[in-house]
Structure formats: structure tokens, C-alpha cells
N, C-alpha and C positions, 0 to 999 in steps of 0.2 A: 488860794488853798493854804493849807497849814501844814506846817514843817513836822513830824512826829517828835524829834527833838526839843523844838518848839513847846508841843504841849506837852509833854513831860515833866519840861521846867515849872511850867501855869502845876500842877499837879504836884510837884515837888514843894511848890512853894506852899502851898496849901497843906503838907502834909503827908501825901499820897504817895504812894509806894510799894502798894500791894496791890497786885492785880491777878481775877481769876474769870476765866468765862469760855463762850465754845467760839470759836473762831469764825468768821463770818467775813464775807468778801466783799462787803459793802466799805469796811476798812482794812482791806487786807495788809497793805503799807505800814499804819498803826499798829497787825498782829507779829510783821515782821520786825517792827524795832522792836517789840515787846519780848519776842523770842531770842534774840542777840544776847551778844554779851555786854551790860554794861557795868561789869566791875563791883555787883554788890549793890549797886545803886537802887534797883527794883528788886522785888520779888515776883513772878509771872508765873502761875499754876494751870495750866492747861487741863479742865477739868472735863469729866467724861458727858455733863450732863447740864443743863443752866439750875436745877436746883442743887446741885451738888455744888457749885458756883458759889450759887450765895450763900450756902451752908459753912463755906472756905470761909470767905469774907465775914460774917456771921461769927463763926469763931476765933479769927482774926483780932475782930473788934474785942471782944470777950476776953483778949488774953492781953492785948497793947493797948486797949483804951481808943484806940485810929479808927479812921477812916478807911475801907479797901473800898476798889472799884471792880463791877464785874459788867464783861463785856459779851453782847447777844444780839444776835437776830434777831427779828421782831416775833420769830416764831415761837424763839426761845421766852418772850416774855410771857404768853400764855401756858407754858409748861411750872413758870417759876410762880405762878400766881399761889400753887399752896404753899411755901416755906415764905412769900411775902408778904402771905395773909395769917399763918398760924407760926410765922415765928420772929419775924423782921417789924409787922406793924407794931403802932406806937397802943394797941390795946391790949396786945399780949406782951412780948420784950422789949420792943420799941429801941428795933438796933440800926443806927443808920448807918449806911453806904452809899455809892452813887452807881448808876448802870448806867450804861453803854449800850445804847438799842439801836443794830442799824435798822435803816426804814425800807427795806424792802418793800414790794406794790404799793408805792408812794403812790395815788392819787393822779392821775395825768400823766403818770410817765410809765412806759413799755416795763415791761415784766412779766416772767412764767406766771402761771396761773395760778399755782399753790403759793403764790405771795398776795392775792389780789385783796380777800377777804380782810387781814391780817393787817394789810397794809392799809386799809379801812378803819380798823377796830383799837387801831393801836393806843392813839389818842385818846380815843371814849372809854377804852379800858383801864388807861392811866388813872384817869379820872372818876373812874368807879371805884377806884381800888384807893383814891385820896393820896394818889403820888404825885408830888409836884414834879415838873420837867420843866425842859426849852429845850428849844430846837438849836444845838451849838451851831454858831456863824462859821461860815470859812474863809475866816479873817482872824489870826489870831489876837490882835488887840481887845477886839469884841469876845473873842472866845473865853479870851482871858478872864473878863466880866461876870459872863454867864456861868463860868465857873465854879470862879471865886463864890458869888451871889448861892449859886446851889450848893456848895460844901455846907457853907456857913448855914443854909437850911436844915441842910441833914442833919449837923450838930445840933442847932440852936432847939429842935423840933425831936431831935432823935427819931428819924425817918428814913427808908429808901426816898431817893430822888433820881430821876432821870434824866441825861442829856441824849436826844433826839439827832443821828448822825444819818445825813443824809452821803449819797455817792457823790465823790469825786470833792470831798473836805480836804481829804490830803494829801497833800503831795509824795510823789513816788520815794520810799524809801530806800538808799542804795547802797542795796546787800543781795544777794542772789537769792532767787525765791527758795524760803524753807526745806520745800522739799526736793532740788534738788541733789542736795546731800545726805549724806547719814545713812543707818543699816541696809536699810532696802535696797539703795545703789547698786548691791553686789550682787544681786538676782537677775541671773539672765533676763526673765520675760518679763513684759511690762501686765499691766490688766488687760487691757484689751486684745494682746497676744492668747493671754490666758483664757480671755472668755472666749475667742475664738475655738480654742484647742478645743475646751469645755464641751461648747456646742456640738462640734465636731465629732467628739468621743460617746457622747448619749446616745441612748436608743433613736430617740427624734419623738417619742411620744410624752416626754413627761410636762408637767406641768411646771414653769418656770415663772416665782417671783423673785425681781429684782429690786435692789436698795436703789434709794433716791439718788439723786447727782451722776456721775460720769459713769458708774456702772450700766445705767437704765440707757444712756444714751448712746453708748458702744453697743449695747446688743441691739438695742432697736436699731440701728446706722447695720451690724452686720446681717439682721434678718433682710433688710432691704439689699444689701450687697447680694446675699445667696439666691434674692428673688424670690423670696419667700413674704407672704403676709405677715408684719409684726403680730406676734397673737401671746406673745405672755403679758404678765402684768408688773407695770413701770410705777413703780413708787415713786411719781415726784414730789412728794414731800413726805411727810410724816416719818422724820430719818429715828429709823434705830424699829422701824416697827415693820420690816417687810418680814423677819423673824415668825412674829407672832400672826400676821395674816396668812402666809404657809401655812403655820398650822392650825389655825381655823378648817383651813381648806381641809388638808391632809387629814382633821380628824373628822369633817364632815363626807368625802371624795377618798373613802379606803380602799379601790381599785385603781387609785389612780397613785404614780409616784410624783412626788412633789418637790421640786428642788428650788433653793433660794440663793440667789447670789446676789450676798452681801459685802460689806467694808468693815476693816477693824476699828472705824471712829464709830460707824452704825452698832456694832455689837457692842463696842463700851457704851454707850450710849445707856443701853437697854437691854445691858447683861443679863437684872433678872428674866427675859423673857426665856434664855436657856434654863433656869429650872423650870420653867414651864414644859417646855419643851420633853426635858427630860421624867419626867412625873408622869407626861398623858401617855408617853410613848409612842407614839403616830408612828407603826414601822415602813410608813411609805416614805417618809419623811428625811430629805437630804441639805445638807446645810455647807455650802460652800463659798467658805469667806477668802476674799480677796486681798490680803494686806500686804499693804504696801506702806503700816506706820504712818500715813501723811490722812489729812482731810484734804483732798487732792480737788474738791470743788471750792471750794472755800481763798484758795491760795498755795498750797502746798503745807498748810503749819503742820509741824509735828504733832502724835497722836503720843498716848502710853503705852500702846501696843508691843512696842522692844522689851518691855519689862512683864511681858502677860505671855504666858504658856495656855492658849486657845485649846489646845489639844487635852493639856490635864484636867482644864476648865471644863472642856465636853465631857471627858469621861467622872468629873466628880458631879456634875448634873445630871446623872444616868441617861447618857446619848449609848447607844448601844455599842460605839467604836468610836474612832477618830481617825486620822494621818494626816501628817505635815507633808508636802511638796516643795520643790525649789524648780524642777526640769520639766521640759515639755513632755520629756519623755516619762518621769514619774505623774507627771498628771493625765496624760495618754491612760497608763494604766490602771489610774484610781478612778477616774474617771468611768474607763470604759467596765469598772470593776461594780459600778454602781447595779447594774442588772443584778446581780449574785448578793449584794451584801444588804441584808435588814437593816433601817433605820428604828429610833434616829442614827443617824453616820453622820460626822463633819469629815470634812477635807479642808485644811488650813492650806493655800496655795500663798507662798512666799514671791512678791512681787514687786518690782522697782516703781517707784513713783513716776508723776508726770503723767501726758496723754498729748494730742495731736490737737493742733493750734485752732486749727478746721474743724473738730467734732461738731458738729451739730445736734440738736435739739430733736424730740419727737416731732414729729408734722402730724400727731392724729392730736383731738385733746383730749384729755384723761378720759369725758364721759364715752368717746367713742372706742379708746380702749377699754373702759371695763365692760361695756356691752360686749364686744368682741371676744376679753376673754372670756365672759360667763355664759355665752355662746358655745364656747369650746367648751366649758364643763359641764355643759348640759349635755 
């Protein structure tokens, strides 16, 4: 395996020193030295989005001449394909970079289901799209090589090129994970406290979709705890879009109330989907995000959420209201306030990061929960 200090240096020598992209667990170790302090040495922009990503890096290059790297889940490479096809290839500006794409549903090895396809296509869509890559060694001597080898591409070709990072490259990097420090710390409850209160304080009849990663997996884990059939809808993948499938629903399903519990990486994500939101007016429509500052699936990395007023953001996208939470007890009563108050309504519920070692996974698979829930909405 590879030291992250290690390849920084390979990187440094080459030039590199700008890095921007969404954090991804497949290097988590890598996201953690990159978030540290190393003195001025890097620059590390933790963006909301992978085309915003290369948009960073993109203008980067545009203004120093350099090289930046941006770093992505393999899901994230399908998202980035329009800014690396109308503004990165060598037929429109022909700006080179290098990516960072972990390989999630590698091919023969165990993975969720919302990596399977992706983890398939990754490759072939390189190649469609006339990106060179390699698959970095987890050896750095070699790594070294491959490196070097694809810098010099990007330049010599002025092109995106990609290095290919499979799990368990790097060695553990030793700092304590991201998020257990910083703003969120100081909030009583955790998420999964919060989603419990949540549950608890509703009617019991609304319609519940949930954001992908540890959100989906805490309420599906507490619907089984109450002995209840899981029956809302788990977004495992498609992060930043449980927003906009709500309201699908809610403006299709207008006797029905509709509530989404989301994360503040998923709403940066995919912010515009709140002017969406706020335009059609779905007043069944409830939106309650869960932040706790971190992408808390991913590793713990810090989000930009400390510097984002969620609340102003609702009310300047004509959501009908908003309120901020810190207490069990004011989200008891925001909560249980939901019967009485017209959507759209946010509730920004202020949460410490982290979660339980033990969490586990859905045990249905997604086709059987969406039959299930479109079951209930029939």
C-alpha cells in the first residue's frame, strides 16, 4: 500500500498541488491528509459537486498555467461527463487535469448495488469519451511511473487523464477521522437520535423519502427495531436527488404529505433542486435536513455547510417557512408541528457527526423496496 505522504511527494514533483473533488471512501485515508494542515503546501477545495470540481480545476489551470487533480467516485465520473465533454476536451478548450476515480462495483468484488452498473461502465466510458487512464499500483515506486507517465500526457496532449484507484491503495493515515471534530460536535444529538425523535413526533402516515448513505440505513435499521415493515423510500444512490423525487411525488400524491430526510452534503450537492422546489409549491411537501457538516458515509470529510444559512436559502427559494433545531425538545416540537404548517417547510435539524460502528445495510433490495413503496401510494 501507499503512504499518502508518499504520493503527494510523486505529485509535488510533478507539479501538483491543487486538489478539488467530492470525497469518496474508497480513499478515505488520501481525503484525510488532503484535509490537514500541511503548511501552505496544497491547496484542497472540497467541492459541492464533481462538475463543479472540474470547473475549480479548470479554472485553476486558466489562471497558473498548472496542472490540478480532481478527486471522484466512479459515480461522480458520469455526472462530470458534460464539463469534460463541452469544456475540458481537447475539441472545445482542451484543458488538462488528472482524476481520481475510485472504483466502486469493481467487477468480482462484493459491493452495494447502486455501484454495480458503474462499476461496469467505468472503463468503457473512459474510452468513449477518449480519456486516457491506468489503473495506479499500490506500490509506490510503480505508482510513481504511472503518474509521472499520465501528467506528462495531460500536458503534452492538453487533456483530462485518469488514474484508476482501487480499495485498500493506501495506507491508514494517522490523524483522527475529519469528522470527528469541528462545529457539529457541540449538538447534543447525533442523526440517528434525530431521526428517531423525527419518526416518533409524525403523524405515522406521511410519506417518507430518504437521502442515500447513513440516513437510509438508520431509519430502515429503526423501522425494523419498532417492528414495523420498512415501507418508505431509500435512496441508495443517486446522492443529492432524494430532494427532487419528493417532489415528483408530492406534486403528483397532493393528499398525501410528503417528507424527505436529507444531509447537508446531499443538498449542496443539488441545491438547485430547492428552486425547484420552491416555484412548484407542493404544499404537502416537508424537507428535513439532517447536518451534521460532514459526508459522514464517505469518512467523516468536512462539507461547506458551516458557512451555508439553509434556512435563508429555504426562504429565498419560496419554501413557505423554515426553522433551525439544535434540541430534542425543539425538534419534538417542529416536528410534531408538521400536521398544522403548509409546505414547502424546511426544518434544518443541527447534528453532531459520526454514527454506530454496527449500522447496517437494507436487507431488502432496492426493486423490492420500490415495489413496496409504490404499493403504499397506490
Amino acid at each position: 500500500m501507499i503512504s499518502c505522504e508518499a504520493l503527494f511527494d510523486v505529485f509535488r514533483k510533478t507539479g501538483i498541488t491543487f486538489f478539488s473533488g467530492v470525497p469518496d471512501s474508497t480513499f478515505k485515508d488520501w481525503m484525510k491528509f488532503l484535509s490537514g494542515h500541511h503548511g501552505g503546501k496544497l491547496t484542497n477545495i472540497i467541492a459541492c459537486n464533481e462538475c463543479e470540481a472540474i470547473s475549480l480545476v479548470s479554472g485553476y489551470y486558466l489562471a497558473t498555467r498548472k496542472i490540478g487533480v480532481v478527486y471522484m467516485q466512479n459515480s461522480g465520473e458520469g455526472k462530470a461527463v458534460n464539463p469534460l465533454t463541452s469544456l475540458c476536451d481537447p475539441d472545445v478548450y482542451s484543458i488538462p487535469l488528472v482524476m481520481m476515480i475510485g472504483w466502486r462495483g469493481e467487477p468480482g468484488k462484493k459491493d452495494e448495488p447502486q455501484h454495480k452498473k458503474m462499476g461496469k461502465v467505468m472503463i468503457p466510458l473512459l474510452e468513449t469519451l477518449e480519456i486516457p487512464y491506468e489503473i495506479m499500483p499500490d506500490e509506490i515506486g510503480k505508482a510513481a511511473t504511472v503518474i509521472t507517465d499520465m501528467v506528462d500526457i495531460s500536458k503534452d496532449r492538453k487533456t483530462p487523464v485518469a488514474l484508476i484507484i482501487k480499495r485498500n491503495t493506501f495506507e491508514k493515515y494517522g490523524i483522527k477521522n475529519m469528522g470527528d471534530t469541528g462545529p457539529s460536535s457541540k449538538y447534543p444529538m447525533d442523526r440517528e437520535e434525530a431521526i428517531k425523535v423525527t419518526v416518533e413526533s409524525l403523524a405515522g402516515d406521511e410519506i417518507i423519502v430518504s437521502t442515500t448513505g447513513k440516513t437510509s440505513r438508520e431509519l430502515f435499521e429503526y423501522r425494523v427495531q419498532r417492528g414495523e415493515d420498512p415501507r418508505d423510500f431509500y435512496t441508495v444512490g443517486s446522492m443529492g436527488c432524494a430532494t427532487s423525487i419528493a417532489n415528483g411525488i408530492a406534486i403528483s400524491k397532493e393528499h398525501k404529505k410528503v417528507v424527505i430526510f436529507d444531509g447537508d452534503g446531499a443538498v449542496l450537492m443539488q441545491m438547485g433542486s430547492l428552486a425547484t422546489v420552491g416555484h412548484y409549491h407542493a404544499k404537502n411537501l416537508y424537507h428535513i435536513i439532517f447536518d451534521n457538516n460532514s459526508y459522514d458515509s464517505t469518512g467523516g470529510q468536512p462539507t461547506t455547510a458551516n458557512s451555508v444559512d439553509f434556512e435563508k436559502i429555504a426562504i429565498g427559494c419560496s419554501y413557505q417557512s423554515a426553522v433551525t433545531v439544535k434540541t430534542k425538545a425543539e425538534l419534538i416540537n417542529a416536528a410534531s408541528n408538521l400536521r398544522n404548517v403548509e409546505g414547502p417547510h424546511m426544518i434544518i435539524v443541527k447534528v453532531k457527526n459520526g454514527s454506530r460502528k454496527n449500522l447496517g445495510r437494507p436487507t431488502k433490495t432496492p426493486i423490492e423496496n420500490k415495489e413496496e413503496f409504490m404499493r403504499q401510494l397506490k
